[in-house]
C-alpha positions as CSV (number, residue, x, y, z in Angstrom):
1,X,99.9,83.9,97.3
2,X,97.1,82.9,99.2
3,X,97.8,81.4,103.1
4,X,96.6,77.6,102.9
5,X,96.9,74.2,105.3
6,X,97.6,73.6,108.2
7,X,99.8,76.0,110.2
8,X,104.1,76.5,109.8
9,X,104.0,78.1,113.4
10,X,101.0,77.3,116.4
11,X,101.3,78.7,120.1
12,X,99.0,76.8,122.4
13,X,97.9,78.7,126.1
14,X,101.7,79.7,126.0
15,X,102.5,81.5,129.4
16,X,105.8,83.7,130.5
17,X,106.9,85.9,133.2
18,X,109.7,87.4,134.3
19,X,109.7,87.5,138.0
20,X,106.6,88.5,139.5
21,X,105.6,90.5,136.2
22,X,103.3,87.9,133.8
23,X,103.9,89.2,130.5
24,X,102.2,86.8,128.4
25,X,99.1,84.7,129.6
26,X,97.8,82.3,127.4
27,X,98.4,83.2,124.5
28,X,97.4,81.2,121.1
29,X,98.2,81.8,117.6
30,X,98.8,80.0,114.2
31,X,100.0,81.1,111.4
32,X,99.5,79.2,108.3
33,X,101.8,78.6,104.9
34,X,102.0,81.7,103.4
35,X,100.2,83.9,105.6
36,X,101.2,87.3,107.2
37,X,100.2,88.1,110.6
38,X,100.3,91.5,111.7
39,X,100.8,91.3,116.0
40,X,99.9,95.1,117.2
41,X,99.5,96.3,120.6
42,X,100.7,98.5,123.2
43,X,104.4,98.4,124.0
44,X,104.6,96.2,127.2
45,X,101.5,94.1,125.9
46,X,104.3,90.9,125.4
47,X,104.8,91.3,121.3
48,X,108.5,91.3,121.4
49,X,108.3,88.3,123.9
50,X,106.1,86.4,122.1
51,X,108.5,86.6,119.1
52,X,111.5,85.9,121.1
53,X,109.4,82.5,122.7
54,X,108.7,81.0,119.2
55,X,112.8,81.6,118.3
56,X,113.6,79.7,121.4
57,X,115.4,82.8,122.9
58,X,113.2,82.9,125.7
59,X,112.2,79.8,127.8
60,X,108.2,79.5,127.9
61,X,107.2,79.2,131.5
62,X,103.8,76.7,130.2
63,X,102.1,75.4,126.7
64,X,103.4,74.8,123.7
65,X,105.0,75.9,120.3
66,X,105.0,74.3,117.4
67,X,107.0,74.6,114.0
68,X,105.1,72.3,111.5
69,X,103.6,70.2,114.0
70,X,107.1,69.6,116.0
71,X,107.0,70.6,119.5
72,X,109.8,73.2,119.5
73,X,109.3,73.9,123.9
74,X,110.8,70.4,124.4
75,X,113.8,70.4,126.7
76,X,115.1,67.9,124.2
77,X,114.8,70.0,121.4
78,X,117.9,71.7,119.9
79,X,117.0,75.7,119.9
80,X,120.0,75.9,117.2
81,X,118.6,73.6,114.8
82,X,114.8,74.9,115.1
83,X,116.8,78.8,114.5
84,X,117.6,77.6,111.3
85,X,114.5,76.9,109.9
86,X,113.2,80.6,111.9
87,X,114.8,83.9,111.3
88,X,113.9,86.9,113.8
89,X,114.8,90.1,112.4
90,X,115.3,92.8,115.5
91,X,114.1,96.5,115.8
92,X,117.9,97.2,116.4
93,X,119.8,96.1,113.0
94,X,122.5,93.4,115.2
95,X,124.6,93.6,112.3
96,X,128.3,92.7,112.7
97,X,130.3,96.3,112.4
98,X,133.5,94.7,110.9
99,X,131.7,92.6,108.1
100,X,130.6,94.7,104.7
101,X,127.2,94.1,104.0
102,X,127.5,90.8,101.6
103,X,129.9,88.9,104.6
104,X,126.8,89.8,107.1
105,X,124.4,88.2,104.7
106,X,126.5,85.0,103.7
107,X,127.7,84.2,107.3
108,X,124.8,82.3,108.3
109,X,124.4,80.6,105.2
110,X,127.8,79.2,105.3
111,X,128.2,78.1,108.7
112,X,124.3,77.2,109.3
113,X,123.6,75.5,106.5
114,X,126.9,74.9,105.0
115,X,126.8,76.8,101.8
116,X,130.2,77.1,99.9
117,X,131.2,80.3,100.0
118,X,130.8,81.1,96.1
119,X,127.3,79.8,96.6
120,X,126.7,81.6,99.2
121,X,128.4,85.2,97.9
122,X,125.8,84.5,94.5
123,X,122.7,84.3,96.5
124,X,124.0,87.3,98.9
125,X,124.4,89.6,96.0
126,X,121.3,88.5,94.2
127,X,119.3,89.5,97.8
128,X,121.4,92.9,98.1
129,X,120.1,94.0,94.7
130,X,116.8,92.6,95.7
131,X,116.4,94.8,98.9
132,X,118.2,97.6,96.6
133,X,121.3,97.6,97.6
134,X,123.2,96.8,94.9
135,X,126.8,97.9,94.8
136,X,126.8,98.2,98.3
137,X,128.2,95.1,99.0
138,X,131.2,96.2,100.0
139,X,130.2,98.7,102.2
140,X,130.6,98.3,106.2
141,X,127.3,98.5,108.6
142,X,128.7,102.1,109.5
143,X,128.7,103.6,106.1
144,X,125.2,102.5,105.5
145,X,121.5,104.2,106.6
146,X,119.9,102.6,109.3
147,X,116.8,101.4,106.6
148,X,120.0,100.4,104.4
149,X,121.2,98.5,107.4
150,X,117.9,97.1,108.5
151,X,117.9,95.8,104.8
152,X,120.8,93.9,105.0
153,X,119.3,92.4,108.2
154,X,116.0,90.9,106.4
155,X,118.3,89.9,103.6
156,X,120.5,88.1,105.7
157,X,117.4,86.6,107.5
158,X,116.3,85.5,104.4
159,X,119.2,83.9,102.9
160,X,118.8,80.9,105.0
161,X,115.3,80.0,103.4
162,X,113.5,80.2,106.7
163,X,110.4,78.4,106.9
164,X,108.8,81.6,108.6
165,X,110.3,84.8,109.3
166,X,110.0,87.2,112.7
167,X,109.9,90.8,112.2
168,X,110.3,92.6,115.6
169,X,109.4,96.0,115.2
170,X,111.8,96.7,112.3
171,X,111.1,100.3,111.2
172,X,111.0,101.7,114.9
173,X,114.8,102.9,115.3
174,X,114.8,104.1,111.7
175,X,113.7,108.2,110.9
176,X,110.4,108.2,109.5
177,X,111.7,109.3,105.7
178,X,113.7,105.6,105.6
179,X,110.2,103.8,107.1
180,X,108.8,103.1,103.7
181,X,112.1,101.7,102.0
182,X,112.2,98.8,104.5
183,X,108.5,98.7,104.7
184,X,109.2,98.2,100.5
185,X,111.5,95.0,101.3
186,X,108.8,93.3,103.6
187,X,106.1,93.9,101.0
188,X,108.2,92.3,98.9
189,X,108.8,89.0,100.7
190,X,104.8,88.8,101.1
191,X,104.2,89.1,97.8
192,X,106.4,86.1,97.3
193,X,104.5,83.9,100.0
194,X,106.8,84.6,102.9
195,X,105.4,82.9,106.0
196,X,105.5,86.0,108.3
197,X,104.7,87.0,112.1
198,X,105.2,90.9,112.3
199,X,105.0,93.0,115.7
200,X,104.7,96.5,114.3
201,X,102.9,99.8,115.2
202,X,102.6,101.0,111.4
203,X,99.1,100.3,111.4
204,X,98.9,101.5,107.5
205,X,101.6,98.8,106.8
206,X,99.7,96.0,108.8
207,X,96.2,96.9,107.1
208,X,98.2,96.7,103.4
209,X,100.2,93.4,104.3
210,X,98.7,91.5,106.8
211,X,96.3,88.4,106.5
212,X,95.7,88.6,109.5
213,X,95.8,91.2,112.7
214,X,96.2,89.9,116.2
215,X,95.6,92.6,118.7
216,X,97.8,91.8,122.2
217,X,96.8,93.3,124.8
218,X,98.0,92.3,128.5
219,X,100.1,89.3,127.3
220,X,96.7,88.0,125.9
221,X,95.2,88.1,122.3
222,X,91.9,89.7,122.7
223,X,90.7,90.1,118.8
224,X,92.1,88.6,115.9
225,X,90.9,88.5,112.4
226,X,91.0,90.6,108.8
227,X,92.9,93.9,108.6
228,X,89.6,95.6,107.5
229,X,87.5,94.2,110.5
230,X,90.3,95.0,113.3
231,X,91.6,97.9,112.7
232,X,87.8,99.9,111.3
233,X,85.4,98.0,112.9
234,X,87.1,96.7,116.2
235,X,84.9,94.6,118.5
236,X,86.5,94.7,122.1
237,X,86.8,98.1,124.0
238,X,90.6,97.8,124.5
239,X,91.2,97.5,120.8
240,X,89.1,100.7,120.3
241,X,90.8,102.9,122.7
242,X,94.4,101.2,121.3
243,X,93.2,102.7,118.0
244,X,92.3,105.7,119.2
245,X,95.2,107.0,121.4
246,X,97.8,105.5,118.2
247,X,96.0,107.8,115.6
248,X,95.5,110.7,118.0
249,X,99.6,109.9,118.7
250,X,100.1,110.0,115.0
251,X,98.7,113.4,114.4
């Protein structure tokens, strides 16, 4: 599904520090209905905080965000309301250890968006066995492998029909052999159209999935565009020698 009108998510000259460290500068960004947008960059170079700006659980220091065409940075705006219609998946799973998988999916959708519970429990199960994880509903977050885990988490971010979804770095706790099966469930929401901003160092998965790659580097975007034209034929320098030191890393 192709990415089309006018953007679900836009960050105008958006600024944050913490202290006297200034960890994004100015940064802008839209992502469009159906689009994927791949945010890579050296850890440090504000991709996490970016993410955690647009889900309201940082305060932006100056500009603006906006969730289809809404000012979300308004003081007046309530960040609980604009997290339902976001979800922010985390690099660490954040899963509740005393729910089974199914109560960690249906939680939200029940007290969010007030889903009876048998309607909620239906659409839980259908997810589990759409992230593979069928008859593990039962199971507890401990008895599960961190991808299995990290699965529940997108499944339980995506149970609440967000109108775009933020990925933060979701494969980096996992061993690389359980990479590809949660790499899998992403893949998955994309080819259904998913609206998605993804911080991720799996440059492979970003030049399969994204629209779009947004290189961030020194809390500024310095080169955005096509998978193909970023990540072979980079323009700027620092994108270059990024490249370079992740693939001689990889080796």
């Amino acid at each position: 599904m192709s990415a089309t009108g006018k953007p679900v998510l836009e960050v105008r000259d958006v600024t944050k520090s913490f202290g006297e460290r200034e960890v994004l500068r100015g940064v802008d960004l839209g992502v469009r209905e159906h689009e994927a947008i791949a945010l890579i960059g050296a850890s440090g170079s504000g991709k996490s905080t970016l993410l955690r700006c647009i889900d309201l659980l940082e305060e932006v220091d100056d500009g603006d965000i906006f969730l289809d065409g809404e000012v979300i940075t308004d003081p007046a705006v309530d960040p609980v309301a604009v997290r339902r219609r976001l979800a922010l998946v985390f690099q660490a799973y954040n899963l509740f250890p005393h729910l089974s998988a199914l109560q960690n999916v249906v939680l939200g959708e029940m007290r969010a968006h007030g889903a009876s519970r048998a309607e909620a429990e239906e659409r839980g199960r259908e997810l589990l066995a759409r992230f593979g994880l069928a008859g593990r509903e039962d199971d507890r977050p401990e008895n599960l492998s961190g991808g299995q885990q990290q699965r529940v988490a997108i499944a339980r971010a995506f149970a609440g029909r967000p109108r775009a979804l933020l990925l933060d770095e979701v494969t980096s706790a996992l061993d690389p052999e359980l990479v590809g099966e949660v790499l899998e469930a992403v893949r998955d929401l994309k080819r259904d159209g998913m609206t998605m901003l993804i911080a991720t160092h799996e440059m492979s998965f970003a030049r399969e999935v994204a629209d779009q790659v947004a290189f961030l580097y020194e809390g500024r975007i310095l080169e955005q565009g096509p998978p193909e034209q970023v990540l072979e034929a980079p323009r700027r320098d620092e994108t270059k020698r990024f490249l370079t030191r992740l693939l001689r890393v990889g080796r």
